[in-house]
Every structure is written in structure tokens, then in C-alpha cells.
C-alpha positions in Angstrom: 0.0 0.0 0.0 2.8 2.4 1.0 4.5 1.9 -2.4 0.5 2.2 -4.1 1.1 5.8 -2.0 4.2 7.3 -2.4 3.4 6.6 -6.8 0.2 8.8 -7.0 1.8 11.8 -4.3 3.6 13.3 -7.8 0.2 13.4 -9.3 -1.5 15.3 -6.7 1.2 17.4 -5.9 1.5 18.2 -9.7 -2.2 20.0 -9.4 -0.9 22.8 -7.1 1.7 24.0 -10.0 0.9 26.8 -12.1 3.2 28.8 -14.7 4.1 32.0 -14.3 5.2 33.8 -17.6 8.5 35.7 -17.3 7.1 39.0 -18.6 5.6 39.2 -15.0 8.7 38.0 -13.8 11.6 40.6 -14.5 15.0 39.2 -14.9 17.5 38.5 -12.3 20.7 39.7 -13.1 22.9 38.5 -10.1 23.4 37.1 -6.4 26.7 37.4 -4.1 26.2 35.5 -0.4 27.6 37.2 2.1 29.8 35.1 4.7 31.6 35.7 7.8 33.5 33.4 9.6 32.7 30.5 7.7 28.9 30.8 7.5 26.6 32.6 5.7 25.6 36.2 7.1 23.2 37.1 4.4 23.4 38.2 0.5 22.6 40.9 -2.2 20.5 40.2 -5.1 20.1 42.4 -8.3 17.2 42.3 -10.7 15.8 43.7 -13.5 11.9 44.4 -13.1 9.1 44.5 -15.6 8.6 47.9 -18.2 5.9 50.1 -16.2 4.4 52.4 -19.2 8.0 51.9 -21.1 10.2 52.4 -18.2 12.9 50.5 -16.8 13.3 49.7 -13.0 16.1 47.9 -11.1 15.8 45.9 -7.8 18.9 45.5 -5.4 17.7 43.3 -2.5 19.8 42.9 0.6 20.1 41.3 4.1 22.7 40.9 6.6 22.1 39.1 9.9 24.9 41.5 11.6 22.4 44.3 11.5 19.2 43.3 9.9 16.2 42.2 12.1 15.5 38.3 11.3 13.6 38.0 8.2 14.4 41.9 7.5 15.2 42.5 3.4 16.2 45.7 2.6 14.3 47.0 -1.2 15.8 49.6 -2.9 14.2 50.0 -6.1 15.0 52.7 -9.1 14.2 53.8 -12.2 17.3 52.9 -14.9 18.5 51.5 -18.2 20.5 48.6 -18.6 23.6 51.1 -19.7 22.7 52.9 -16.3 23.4 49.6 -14.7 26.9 49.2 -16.5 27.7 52.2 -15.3 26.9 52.0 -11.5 29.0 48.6 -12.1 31.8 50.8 -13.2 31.4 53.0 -10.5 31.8 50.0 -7.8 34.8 48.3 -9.5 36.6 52.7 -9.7 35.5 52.8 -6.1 37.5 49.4 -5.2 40.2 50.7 -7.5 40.6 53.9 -6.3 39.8 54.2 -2.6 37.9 57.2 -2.9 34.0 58.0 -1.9 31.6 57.6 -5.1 28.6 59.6 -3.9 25.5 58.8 -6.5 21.7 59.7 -6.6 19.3 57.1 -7.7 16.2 58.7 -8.5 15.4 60.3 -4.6 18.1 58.5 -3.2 21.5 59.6 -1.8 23.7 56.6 -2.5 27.7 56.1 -1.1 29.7 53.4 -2.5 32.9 53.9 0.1 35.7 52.0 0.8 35.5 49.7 3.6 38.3 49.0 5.5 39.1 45.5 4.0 41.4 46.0 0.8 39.2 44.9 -2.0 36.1 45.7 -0.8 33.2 48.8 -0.8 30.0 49.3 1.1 26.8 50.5 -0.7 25.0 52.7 1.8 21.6 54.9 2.0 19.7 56.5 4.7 15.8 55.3 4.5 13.4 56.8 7.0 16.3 57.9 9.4 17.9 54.8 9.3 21.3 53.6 7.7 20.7 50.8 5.2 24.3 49.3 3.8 26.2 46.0 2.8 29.6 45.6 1.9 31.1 43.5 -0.9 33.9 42.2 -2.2 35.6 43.1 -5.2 34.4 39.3 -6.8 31.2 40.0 -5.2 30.6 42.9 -7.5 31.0 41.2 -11.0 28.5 38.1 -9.0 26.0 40.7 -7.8 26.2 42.3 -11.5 26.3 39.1 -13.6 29.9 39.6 -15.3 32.7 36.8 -15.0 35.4 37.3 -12.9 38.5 36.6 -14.8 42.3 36.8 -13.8 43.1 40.4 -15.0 40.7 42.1 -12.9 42.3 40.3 -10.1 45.8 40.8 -11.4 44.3 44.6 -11.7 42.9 44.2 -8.2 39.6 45.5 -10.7 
């Protein structure tokens, strides 16, 4: 009987799927995880939304256990082109390079990409409602987060 059971399960639980078309979707550009100590601490996701009346919108996404409440995800969404994105992927990998401030606005939003004090690494930051919302990430984590391949010269380059 048990074996009678566990063959019709897929059938039933098949019933519950539906499809969901990717225009509704967006597109999801990239991921980095964020780890500390040897476990993971949270992650940074970047996405391209839907066309609203023939504009573009980006998503980044972010949590960090360090300083987020449990369950907390940070939504930062803007209005952008996909050469807008290149751009603010630019702007990460100069900031890493350089060691200097990149101070941005996206649409109402004050952004800083600054330094951190690891080499190799920058923290995105904005204030939203009076409160400080940042991550930091790596110089790899910037080509994961934007969907680029990491390839010896920008590491021979350090970016």
C-alpha cells in the first residue's frame, strides 16, 4: 500500500503548480552571499523588473544578519536602463580601485559606495526613514552581484 502511495503523491502534488510567464517576472541579473567566519551572514541580489508604461526599474535586495532584524530584506528600487546599470558597475569596480567615496543619486536616493576597510572591498549605503541601510562586498562579489565573470586580470588589476 505504501508503495501504491508514495506513486500517486507526484500526481497530486502536480495539481498545485501553475506557470508563471516571465514578462511578470523581470530578470534577475545577479546574487553574491555574504559570509563571515565561515557561515553565511546574508546576500545581495540584483534584478531587472518589468517595463511600467515603457520604463525601466532595477531591484537591489539585501540582508545581513549583523544588523538586519530576522527575516528583514532591505528593497531599494529605481528607475534605470540597462547602460545605467553598467555604469553603476563601473562606478563599484573605480571605487575598489581607487579608494575614494563615489557619492550617487538614484532617482530620490543619496547613495555612497565607500571604501571599507578591507582592501578589496566597498559598502553600498543609504539613509531610509532615518535609518542607515548598507552592505559591503567584495571586489568578486561585485562582478557576481552584476552578472559579469570574474577573470584573472581584474584580479591581477585588483579590478
Amino acid at each position: 500500500m505504501k508503495k501504491f502511495f508514495l506513486f500517486l503523491l507526484p500526481i497530486f502534488t502536480y495539481a498545485q503548480i501553475t506557470k508563471a510567464y516571465n514578462d511578470n517576472l523581470g530578470e534577475h541579473i545577479g546574487l553574491h552571499i555574504i559570509y563571515f567566519l565561515g557561515r553565511v551572514n546574508g546576500g545581495v541580489s540584483l534584478g531587472k523588473l518589468p517595463d511600467v508604461n515603457g520604463r525601466e526599474y532595477h531591484q537591489l535586495i539585501w540582508t545581513n544578519s549583523d544588523y538586519d532584524k530576522e527575516e528583514e530584506r532591505i528593497i531599494l528600487t529605481f528607475q534605470s536602463t540597462s547602460d545605467d546599470i553598467n555604469d553603476l558597475f563601473e562606478l563599484f569596480k573605480k571605487a575598489v580601485k581607487t579608494q575614494k567615496t563615489k557619492i550617487i543619486k538614484l532617482e530620490d536616493k543619496v547613495i555612497t559606495i565607500m571604501p571599507s576597510s578591507t582592501k578589496n572591498e566597498v559598502t553600498f549605503h543609504y539613509e531610509s526613514d532615518g535609518v542607515n541601510k548598507y552592505f559591503y562586498i567584495s571586489s568578486i562579489g561585485i562582478f557576481e552581484l552584476f552578472g559579469k565573470t570574474w577573470n584573472r586580470i581584474e584580479k591581477k588589476h585588483k579590478i
